[in-house]
C-alpha positions in Angstrom: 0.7 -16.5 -15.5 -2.3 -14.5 -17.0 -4.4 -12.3 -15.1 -6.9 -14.8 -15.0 -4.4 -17.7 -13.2 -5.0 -19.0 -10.1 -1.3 -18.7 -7.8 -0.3 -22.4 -7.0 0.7 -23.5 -3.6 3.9 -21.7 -4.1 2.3 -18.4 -5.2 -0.5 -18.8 -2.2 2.3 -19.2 0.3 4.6 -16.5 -0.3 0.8 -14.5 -0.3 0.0 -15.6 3.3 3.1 -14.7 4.4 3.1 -11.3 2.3 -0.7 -10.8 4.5 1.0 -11.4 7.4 3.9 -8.6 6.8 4.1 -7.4 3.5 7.4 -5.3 4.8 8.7 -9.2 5.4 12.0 -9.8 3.2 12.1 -11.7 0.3 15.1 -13.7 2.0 12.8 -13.6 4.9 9.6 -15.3 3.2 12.3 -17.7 1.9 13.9 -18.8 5.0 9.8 -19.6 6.6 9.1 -21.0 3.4 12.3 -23.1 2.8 12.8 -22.4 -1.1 15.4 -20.2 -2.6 15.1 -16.1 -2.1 14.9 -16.0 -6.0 12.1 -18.3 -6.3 10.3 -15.9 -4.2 11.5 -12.3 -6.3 10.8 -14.2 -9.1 7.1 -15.3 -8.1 6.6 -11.5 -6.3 7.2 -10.0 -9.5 5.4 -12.4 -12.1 2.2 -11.7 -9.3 3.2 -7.9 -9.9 3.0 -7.8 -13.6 -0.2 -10.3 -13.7 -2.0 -8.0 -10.8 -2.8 -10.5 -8.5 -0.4 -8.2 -6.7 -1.7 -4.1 -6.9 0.4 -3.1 -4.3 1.5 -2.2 -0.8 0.0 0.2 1.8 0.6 0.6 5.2 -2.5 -0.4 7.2 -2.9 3.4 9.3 -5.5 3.7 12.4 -8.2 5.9 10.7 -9.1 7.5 14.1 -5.3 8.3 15.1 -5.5 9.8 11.9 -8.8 12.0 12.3 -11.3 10.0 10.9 -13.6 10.2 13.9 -16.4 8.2 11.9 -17.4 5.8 9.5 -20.8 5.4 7.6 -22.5 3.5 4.8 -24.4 5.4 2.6 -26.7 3.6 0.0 -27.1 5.6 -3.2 -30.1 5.5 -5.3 -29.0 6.9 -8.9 -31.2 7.9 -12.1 -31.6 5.1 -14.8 -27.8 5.5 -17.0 -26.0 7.5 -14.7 -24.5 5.2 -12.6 -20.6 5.1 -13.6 -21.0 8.8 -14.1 -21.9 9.4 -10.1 -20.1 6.5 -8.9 -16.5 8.5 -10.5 -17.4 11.4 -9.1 -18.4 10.4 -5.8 -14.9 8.3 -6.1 -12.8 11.4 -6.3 -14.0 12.1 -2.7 -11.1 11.2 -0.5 -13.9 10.3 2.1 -15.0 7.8 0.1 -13.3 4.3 1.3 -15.2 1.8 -1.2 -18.0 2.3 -4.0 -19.9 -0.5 -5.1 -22.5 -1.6 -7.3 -24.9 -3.5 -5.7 -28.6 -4.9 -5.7 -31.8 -4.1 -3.7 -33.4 -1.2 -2.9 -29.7 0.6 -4.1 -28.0 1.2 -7.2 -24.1 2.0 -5.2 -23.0 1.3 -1.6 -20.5 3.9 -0.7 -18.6 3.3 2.4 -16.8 6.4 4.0 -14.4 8.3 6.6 -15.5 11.3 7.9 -14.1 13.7 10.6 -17.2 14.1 12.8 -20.8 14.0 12.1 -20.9 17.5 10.8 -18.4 16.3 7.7 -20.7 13.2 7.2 -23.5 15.8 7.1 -22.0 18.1 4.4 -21.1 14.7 2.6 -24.7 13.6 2.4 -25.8 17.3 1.3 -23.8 17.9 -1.1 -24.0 14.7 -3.0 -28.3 15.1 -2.4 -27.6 18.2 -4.6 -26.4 16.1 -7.8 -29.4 15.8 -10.0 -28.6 12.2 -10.9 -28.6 11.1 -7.2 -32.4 10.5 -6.2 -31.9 9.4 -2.7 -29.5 8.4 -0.3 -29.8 6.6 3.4 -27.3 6.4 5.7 -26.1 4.3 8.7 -23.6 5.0 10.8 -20.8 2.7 12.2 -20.9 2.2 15.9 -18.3 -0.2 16.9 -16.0 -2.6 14.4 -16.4 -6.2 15.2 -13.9 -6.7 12.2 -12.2 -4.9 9.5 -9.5 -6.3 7.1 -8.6 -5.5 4.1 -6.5 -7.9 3.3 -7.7 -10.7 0.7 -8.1 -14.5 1.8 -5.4 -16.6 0.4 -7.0 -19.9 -1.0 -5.9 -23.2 0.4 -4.8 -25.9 -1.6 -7.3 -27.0 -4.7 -9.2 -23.8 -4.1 -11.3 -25.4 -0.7 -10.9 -22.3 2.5 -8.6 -19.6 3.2 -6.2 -20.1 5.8 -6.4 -17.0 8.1 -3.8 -14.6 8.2 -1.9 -15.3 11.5 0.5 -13.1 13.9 4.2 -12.8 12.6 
């Protein structure tokens, strides 16, 4: 499999079931799928080595864990700076997601702050890089969904099948 291959139906089912519980045994995700607990290992690890696979996190309440607040900030930056500001403002453990992106901003940072004051300092200090021109910033006031998890393909490509309850 090359790191551009798209998993086959095998591949995409052990991945839903890997987004339902990622903890899940292999001879687990075997016995639901009804193929041999190898097939899966071997598949796991050939979706390791190719990346389709990065990794496994546990999925932590940020709030429980003292991130009071979450915010979009959109990031104008000066004409050839752009990686340059967007790997510095990465280094920020605040800093959930950076992305490029088009419109009236060059980057789209999303973050987790303590409180307001921490979002405040945020904003300051990255208005005092030179290469940053402006910033504007919204602030999250309820989730209506968050997921990280990625969409497994169905069959041929067509819709995801949602992840569903274990």
């Amino acid at each position: 499999m090359s790191r551009t291959s798209i998993p086959d139906e095998v591949d995409r089912a052990i991945l839903r079931e890997l987004n339902v519980d990622a903890r899940r045994s292999h001879r687990a995700v075997a016995a639901r799928l009804r193929i041999a607990p190898t097939t899966v290992s071997h598949r796991i690890d050939r979706m390791e080595r190719a990346g389709i696979i990065r990794g496994y996190v546990p999925l932590l309440d940020d709030e429980r864990m003292g991130w009071e607040l979450t915010a979009t900030v959109g990031i104008r930056i000066s004409n050839g700076r752009l990686k340059e500001v967007e790997e510095r403002l990465a280094r920020d453990p605040r800093a959930y997601a950076i992305f490029d992106v088009t419109g009236d901003f060059d980057a789209l940072l999303i973050g987790r702050f303590r409180d307001r004051r921490d979002l405040d300092r945020f904003v300051k200090r990255a208005l005092q890089d030179p290469h940053i021109e402006r910033t504007s910033t919204q602030v999250v006031l309820n989730r209506v969904k968050e997921d990280r998890r990625v969409p497994v393909p169905g069959p041929s490509g067509g819709e995801a099948d949602p992840p569903r309850a274990s």
